[in-house]
C-alpha positions in Angstrom: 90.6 117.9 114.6 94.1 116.6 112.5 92.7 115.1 109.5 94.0 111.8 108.7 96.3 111.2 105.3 94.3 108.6 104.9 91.0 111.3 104.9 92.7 113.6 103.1 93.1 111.2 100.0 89.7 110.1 99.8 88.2 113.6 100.0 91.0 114.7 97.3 90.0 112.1 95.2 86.4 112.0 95.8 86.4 115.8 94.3 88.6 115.2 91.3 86.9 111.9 90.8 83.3 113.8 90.3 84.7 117.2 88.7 85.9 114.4 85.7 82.8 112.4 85.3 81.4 116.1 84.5 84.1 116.6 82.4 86.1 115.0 80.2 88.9 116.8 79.7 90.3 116.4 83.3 89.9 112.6 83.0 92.3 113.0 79.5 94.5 115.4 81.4 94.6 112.7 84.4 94.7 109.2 83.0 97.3 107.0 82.5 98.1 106.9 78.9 101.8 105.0 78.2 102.1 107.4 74.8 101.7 110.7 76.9 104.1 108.8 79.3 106.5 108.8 77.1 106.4 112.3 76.2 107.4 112.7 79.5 104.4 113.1 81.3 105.2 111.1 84.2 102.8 112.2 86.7 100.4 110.1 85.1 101.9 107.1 86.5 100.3 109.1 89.8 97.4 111.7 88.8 95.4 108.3 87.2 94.9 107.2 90.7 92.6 110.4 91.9 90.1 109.9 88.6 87.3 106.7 88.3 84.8 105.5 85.5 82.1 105.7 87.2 80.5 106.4 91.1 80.4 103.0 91.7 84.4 102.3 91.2 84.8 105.5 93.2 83.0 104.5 96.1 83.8 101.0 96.1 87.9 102.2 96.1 87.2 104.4 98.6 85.6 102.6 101.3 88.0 99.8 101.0 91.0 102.7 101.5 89.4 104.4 104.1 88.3 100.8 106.0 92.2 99.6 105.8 94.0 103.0 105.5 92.9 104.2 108.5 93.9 100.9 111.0 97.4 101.1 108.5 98.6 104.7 108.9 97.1 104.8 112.8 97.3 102.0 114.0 99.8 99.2 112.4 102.2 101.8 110.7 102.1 104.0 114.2 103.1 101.0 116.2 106.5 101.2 118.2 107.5 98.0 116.8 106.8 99.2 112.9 107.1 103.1 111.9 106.2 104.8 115.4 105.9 108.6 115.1 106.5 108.4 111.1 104.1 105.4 110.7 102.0 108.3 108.8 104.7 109.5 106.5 105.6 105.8 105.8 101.6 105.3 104.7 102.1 108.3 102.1 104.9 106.5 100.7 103.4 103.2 100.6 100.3 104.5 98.3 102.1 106.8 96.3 104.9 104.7 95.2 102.0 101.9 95.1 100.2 103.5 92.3 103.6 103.6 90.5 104.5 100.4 91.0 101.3 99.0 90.1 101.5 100.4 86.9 104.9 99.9 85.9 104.2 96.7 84.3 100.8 97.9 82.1 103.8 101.0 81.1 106.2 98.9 79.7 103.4 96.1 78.2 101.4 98.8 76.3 104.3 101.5 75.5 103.3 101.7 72.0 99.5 101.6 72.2 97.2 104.4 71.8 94.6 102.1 72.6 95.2 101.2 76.4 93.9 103.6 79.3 93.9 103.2 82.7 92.6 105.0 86.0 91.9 104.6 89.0 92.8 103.6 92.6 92.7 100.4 92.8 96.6 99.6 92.4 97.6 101.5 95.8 94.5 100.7 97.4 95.4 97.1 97.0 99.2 97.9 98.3 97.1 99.5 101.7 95.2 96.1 101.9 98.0 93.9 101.2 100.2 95.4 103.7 97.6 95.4 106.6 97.6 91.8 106.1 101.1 91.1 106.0 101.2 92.4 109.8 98.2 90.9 110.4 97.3 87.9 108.3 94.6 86.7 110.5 92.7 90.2 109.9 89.2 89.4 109.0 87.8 90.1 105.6 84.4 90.2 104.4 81.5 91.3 101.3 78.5 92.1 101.1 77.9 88.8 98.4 80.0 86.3 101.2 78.3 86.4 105.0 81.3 85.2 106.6 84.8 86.5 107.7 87.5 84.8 105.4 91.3 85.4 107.5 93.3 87.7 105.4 95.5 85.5 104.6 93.2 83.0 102.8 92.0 86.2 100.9 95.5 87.2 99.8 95.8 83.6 98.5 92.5 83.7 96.6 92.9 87.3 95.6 96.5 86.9 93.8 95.2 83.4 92.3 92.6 84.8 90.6 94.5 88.4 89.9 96.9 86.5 87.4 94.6 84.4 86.2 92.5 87.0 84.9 95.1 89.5 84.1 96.3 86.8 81.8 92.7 85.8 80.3 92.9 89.5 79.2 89.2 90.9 78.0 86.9 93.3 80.3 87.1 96.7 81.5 89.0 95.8 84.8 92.7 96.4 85.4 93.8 93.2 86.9 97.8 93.8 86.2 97.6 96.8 88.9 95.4 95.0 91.5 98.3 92.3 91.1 101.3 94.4 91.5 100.0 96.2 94.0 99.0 93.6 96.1 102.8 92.4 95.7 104.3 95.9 96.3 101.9 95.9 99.8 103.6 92.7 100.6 107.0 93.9 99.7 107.3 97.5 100.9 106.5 96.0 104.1 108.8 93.3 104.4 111.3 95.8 103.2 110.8 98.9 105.0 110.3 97.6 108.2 113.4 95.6 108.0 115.6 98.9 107.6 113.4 101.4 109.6 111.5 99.5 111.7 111.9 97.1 114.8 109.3 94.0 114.0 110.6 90.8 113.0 107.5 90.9 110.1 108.5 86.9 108.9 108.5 85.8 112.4 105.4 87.9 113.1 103.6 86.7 110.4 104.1 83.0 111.4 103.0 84.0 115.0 99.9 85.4 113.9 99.0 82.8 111.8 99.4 80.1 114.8 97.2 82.5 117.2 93.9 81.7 117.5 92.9 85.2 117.7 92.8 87.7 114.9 95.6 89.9 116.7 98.7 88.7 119.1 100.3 92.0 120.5 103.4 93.1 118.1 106.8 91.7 119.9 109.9 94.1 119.5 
């Protein structure tokens, strides 16, 4: 059985993840560090993505990729109207230049500190999320601490609220700036991808799904 990209990335992850909480060294080698960026080690801005503080925000990034990577690269990516036959290849890009992007803006912030770290998924994991609910914003979302299904779109509205807001507040150990851009770049790369490769009208879409009173409207192309 083909594994999935989406599969393929979690396992990856997963094993790098554990072989640095065992060892420190690959999580120095691995993190992103603006300083080491700037002696050109640029595949930071990508290798911080496949290391994690602790089990917790290993497991907690990867069930949230594989639950929306796996509908994005099979399913909505896949779709005639979208990416077809390269929908997969189009899901690489998206989380790879996600975990870029998502950065960026810490890079250029914290250039000349040798204080600020950063690893993790969570920047192109939000870029998977964001982009399954720009095709489908009435996609429902749920936790273990709220019992009901909130539409995506409501959640993308709450979850960009409060990612600037506490990006801005500053303090704590979570990287709010990536969870924002990435959850813009979702939003974006979608918007402009499918516009030159794809077939879907995504604004029109968008406004269609959000009318239906079901979670999902077949794609129109």
């Amino acid at each position: 059985m083909e594994l999935s990209i989406t599969v393929i990335i979690v396992i990856v992850t997963a094993f790098v993840s554990i072989g640095g909480l065992s060892n420190p060294k690959v999580i120095d080698d691995l993190i992103f560090y603006p300083p080491a960026i700037r002696r050109h080690q640029y595949y930071r801005f990508i290798t911080h993505g496949f290391i994690h503080a602790d089990l917790f925000h290993l497991i907690f990034n990867m069930i949230a990729l594989y639950s929306f990577g796996e509908s994005v690269e099979k399913t909505l990516f896949s779709h005639p109207c979208v990416f077809g036959a390269n929908g997969k290849w189009f899901f690489l890009l998206l989380y790879f230049i996600g975990l870029i992007v998502a950065s960026l803006p810490d890079y250029f912030r914290f250039r000349d500190s040798y204080h600020f770290r950063s690893l993790g998924a969570s920047g192109a994991v939000s870029a998977v999320i964001f982009a399954a609910i720009t095709l489908l914003p009435q996609l429902p979302i749920n936790f273990l601490f709220i019992p009901i299904d909130i539409p995506g779109f409501i959640f993308a509205i709450i979850y960009l609220f409060a990612s600037a807001y506490l990006d801005k507040r500053g303090g704590g150990k979570i990287n709010h700036s990536a969870h924002l851009w990435g959850a813009l770049f979702g939003i974006v790369f979608v918007l402009v991808f499918v516009k030159l490769f794809g077939h879907l009208d995504v604004y029109d879409n968008f406004l269609k799904q959000i009318q239906s009173l079901k979670h999902f409207i077949p794609f129109e192309c």
